[in-house]
C-alpha positions in Angstrom: -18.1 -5.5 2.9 -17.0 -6.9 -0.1 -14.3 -4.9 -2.7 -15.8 -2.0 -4.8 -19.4 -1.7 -2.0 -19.5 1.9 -1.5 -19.6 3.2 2.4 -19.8 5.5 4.8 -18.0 6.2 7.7 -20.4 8.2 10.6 -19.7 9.8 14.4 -22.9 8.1 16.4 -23.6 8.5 20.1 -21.9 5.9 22.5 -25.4 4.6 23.7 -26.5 4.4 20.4 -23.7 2.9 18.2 -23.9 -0.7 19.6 -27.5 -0.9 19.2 -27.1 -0.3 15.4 -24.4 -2.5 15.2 -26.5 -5.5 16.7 -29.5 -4.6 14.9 -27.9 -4.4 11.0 -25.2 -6.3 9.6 -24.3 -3.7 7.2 -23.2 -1.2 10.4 -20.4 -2.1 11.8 -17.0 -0.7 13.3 -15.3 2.4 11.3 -12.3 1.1 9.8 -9.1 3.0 11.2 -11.4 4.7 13.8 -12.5 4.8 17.7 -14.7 2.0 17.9 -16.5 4.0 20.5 -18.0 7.1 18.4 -17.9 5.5 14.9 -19.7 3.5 12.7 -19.5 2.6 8.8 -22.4 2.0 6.7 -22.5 -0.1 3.8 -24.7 2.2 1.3 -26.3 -0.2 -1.9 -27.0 -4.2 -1.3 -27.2 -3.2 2.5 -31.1 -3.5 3.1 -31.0 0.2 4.8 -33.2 2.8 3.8 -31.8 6.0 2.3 -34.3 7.8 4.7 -32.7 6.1 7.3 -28.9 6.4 5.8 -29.9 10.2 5.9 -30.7 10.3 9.5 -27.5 8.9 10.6 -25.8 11.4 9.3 -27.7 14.0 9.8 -26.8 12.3 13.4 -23.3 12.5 12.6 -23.0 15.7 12.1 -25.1 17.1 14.8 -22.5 14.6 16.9 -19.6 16.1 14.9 -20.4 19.6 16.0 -21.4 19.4 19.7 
C-alpha cells in the first residue's frame, strides 16, 4: 500500500481470511491487528469491486457481532 491509498481494516472468518489473502494482493494482514481474524483492504487502484468491498464488511460485521 503506497502513502495516501485509502483502506480498510475488516474482522473475516479464520477459514476464510487466508483464502482472500492468496487470492488478491490488495488484502492482506491488518496492520496492528490479530493476523488471525483481520484483514485490510486497499479501496481505489485495488482491482476489487465495491460490490465485493461491501460484502466483506457486511462480513465483518456479521463477524464483529457474533
Amino acid at each position: 500500500m503506497g502513502k495516501g491509498d485509502t483502506s480498510v481494516t475488516d474482522k473475516c472468518d479464520p477459514e476464510y481470511i487466508f483464502e482472500l489473502r492468496e487470492q488478491f494482493h490488495s488484502i492482506y494482514v491488518g496492520t496492528y491487528m490479530s493476523n488471525k481474524h483481520w484483514n485490510t483492504l486497499t479501496i481505489y487502484r485495488s482491482g476489487l469491486l465495491i460490490n465485493f468491498i461491501m460484502e466483506l464488511i457486511d462480513h465483518s460485521y456479521d463477524m464483529a457481532v457474533k
